[in-house]
C-alpha positions as CSV (number, residue, x, y, z in Angstrom):
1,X,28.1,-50.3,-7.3
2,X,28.5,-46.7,-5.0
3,X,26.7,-46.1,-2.2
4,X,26.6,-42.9,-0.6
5,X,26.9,-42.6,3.3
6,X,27.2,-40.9,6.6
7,X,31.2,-41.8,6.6
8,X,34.1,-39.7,6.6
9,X,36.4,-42.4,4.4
10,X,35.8,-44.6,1.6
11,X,35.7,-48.6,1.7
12,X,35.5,-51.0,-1.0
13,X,33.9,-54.4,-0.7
14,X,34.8,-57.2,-3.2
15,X,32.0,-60.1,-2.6
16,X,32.1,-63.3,-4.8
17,X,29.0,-66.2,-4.5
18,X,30.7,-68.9,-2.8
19,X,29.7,-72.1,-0.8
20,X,27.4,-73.0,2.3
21,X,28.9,-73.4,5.5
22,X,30.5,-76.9,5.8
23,X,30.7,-78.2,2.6
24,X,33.6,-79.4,0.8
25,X,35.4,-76.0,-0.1
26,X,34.3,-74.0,3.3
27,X,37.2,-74.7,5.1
28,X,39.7,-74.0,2.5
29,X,38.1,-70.6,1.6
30,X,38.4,-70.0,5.6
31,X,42.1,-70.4,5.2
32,X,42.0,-68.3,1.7
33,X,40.3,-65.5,4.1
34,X,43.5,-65.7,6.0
35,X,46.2,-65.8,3.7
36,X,44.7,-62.7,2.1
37,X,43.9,-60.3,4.4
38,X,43.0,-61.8,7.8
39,X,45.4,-60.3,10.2
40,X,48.4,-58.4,10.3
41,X,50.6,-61.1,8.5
42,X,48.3,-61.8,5.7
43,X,49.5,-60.5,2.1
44,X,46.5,-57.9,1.8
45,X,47.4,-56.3,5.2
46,X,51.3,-56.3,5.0
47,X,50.8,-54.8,1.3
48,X,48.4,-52.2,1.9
49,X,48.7,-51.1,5.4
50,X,53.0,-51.6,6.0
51,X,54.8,-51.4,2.8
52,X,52.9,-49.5,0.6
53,X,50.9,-47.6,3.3
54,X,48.0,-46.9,1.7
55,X,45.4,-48.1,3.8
56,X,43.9,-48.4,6.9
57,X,42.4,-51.9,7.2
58,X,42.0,-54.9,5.1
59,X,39.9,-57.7,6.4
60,X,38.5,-61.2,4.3
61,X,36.3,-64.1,5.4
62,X,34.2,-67.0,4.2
63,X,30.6,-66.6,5.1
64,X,29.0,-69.7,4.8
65,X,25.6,-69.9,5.6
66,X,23.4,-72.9,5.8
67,X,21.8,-72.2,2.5
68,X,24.4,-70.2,0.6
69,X,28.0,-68.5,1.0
70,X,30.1,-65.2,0.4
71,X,33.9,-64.4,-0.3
72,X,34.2,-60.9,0.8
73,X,37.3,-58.2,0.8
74,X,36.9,-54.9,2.5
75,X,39.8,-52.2,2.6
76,X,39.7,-49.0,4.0
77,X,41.9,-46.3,2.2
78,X,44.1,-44.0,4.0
79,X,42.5,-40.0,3.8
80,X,43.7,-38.8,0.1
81,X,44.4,-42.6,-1.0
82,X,42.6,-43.5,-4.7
83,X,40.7,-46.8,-4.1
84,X,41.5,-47.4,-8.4
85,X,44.8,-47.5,-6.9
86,X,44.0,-50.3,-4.3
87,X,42.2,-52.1,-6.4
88,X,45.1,-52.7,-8.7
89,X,47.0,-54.1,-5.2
90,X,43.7,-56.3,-4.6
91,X,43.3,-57.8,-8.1
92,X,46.8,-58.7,-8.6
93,X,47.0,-60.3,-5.2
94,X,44.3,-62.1,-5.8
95,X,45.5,-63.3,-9.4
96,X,48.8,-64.0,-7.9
97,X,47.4,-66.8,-5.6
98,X,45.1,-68.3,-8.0
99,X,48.4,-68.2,-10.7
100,X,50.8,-69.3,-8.0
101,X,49.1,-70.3,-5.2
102,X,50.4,-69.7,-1.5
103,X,53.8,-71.2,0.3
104,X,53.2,-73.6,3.0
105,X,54.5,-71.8,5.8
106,X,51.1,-69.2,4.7
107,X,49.2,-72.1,5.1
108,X,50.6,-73.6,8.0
109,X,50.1,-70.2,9.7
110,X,46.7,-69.9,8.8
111,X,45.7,-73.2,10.0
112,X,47.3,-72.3,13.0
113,X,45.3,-69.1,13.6
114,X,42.1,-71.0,12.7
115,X,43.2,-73.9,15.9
116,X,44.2,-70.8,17.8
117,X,40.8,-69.3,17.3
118,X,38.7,-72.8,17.6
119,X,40.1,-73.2,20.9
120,X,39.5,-69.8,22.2
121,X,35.8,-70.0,21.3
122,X,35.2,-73.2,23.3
123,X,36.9,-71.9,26.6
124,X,34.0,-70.2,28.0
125,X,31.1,-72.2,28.5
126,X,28.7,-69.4,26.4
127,X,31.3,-69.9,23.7
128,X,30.7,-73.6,23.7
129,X,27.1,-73.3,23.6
130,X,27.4,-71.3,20.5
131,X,29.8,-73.9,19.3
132,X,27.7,-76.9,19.8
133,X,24.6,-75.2,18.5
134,X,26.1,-73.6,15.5
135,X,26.9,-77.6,14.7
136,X,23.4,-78.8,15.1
137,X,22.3,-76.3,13.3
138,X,24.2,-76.9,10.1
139,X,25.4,-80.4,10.1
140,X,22.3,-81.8,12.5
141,X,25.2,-83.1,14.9
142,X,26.1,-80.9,18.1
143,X,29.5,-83.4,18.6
144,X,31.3,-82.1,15.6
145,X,34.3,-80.5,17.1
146,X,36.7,-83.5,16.0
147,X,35.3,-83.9,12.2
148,X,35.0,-79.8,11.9
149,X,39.0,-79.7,12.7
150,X,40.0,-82.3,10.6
151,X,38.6,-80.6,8.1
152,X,41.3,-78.1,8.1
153,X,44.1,-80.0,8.7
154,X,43.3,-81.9,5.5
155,X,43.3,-78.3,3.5
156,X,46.5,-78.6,1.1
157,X,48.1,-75.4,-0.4
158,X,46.5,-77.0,-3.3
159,X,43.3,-77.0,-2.7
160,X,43.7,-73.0,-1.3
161,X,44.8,-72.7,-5.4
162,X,41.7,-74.2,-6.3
163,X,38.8,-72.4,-4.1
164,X,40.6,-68.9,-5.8
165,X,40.4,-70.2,-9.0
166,X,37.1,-71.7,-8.9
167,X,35.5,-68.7,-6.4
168,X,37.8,-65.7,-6.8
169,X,38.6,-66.0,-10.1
170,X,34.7,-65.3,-11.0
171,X,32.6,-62.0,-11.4
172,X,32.1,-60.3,-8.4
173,X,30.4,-57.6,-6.7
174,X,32.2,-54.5,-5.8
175,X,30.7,-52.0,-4.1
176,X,32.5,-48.9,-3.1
177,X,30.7,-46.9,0.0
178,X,32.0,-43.1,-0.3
179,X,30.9,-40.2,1.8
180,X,27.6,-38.5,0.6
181,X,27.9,-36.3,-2.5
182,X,31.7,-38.1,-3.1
183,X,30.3,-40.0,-5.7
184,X,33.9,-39.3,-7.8
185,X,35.3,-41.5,-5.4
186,X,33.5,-44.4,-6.3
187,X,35.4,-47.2,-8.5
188,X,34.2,-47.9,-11.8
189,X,33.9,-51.0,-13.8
190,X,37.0,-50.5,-15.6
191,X,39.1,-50.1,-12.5
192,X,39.5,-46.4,-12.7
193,X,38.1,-43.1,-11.1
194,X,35.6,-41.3,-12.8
């Protein structure tokens, strides 16, 4: 899908259907979201925006709802960049990990950054609010915090294998946003430029 904007660069989105918040593969695609292209040591971001220096941000997470859930990718090229040529980056990454999975140190890290994260949230009393609520809301239980933290310390590198295969490694939406009446820049189905 292209759509045209008020925007001076393009970005592609990769979005796959995945799960509700807090079921049984939320927390592992959490730590997926991570891995790929969470923050500066994830394998999207050092790709894309160190070595190969193509573009300009690279950002994942799990959205899970309480009804439904969504994998998404976003990458920003760099001005002059081809997004066919990113997506070549994105899609091997991505097969990489569901082929090979991730090292342990990646997922120690990520679980770390997810504690990290967890415990910044509930230092302020408005971000423990938001904590307990968001846990009533989707689980019908405001005292959650120890269950919600196990969950992803029991993640295995495993199980990150899995949620690619299973969620990743289906059809997906990619929608590429260009600037208005830049519709070449747009990716098509078969991976190339028009």
């Amino acid at each position: 899908l292209v759509l045209e904007d008020k925007v001076q660069l393009p970005r592609l989105f990769y979005t796959w259907h995945s799960v509700k918040g807090f079921s049984k593969d939320d927390a592992a695609l959490d730590l997926l979201a991570q891995i790929v292209a969470n923050d500066k040591n994830s394998r999207l971001y050092k790709k894309l925006v160190y070595e190969m220096q193509t573009a300009q941000s690279v950002g994942a997470f799990q959205d899970g709802s309480r009804l439904d859930g969504k994998f998404q990718i976003d990458v920003t090229p760099k001005p002059g960049q081809k997004v066919a040529d990113i997506d070549k980056v994105v899609e091997a990454e991505i097969a990489n990990i569901i082929n090979a999975g991730v090292s342990q140190r990646e997922l120690q890290r990520a679980q770390n950054v997810y504690k990290a994260s967890f415990l910044n949230r509930l230092a302020s009393v408005l971000g423990k609010a938001e904590v307990l609520n968001s846990y009533n809301y989707f689980v019908g239980n405001p005292d959650y915090v120890q269950q919600d933290a196990a969950r992803y310390d029991r993640v295995t590198a495993a199980d990150i294998q899995r949620v690619a295969k299973t969620y990743l490694g289906r059809p997906k939406i990619v929608l590429t946003v260009v600037p208005e009446g830049k519709k070449e820049m747009m990716l098509t189905a078969n991976g190339g430029d028009r």
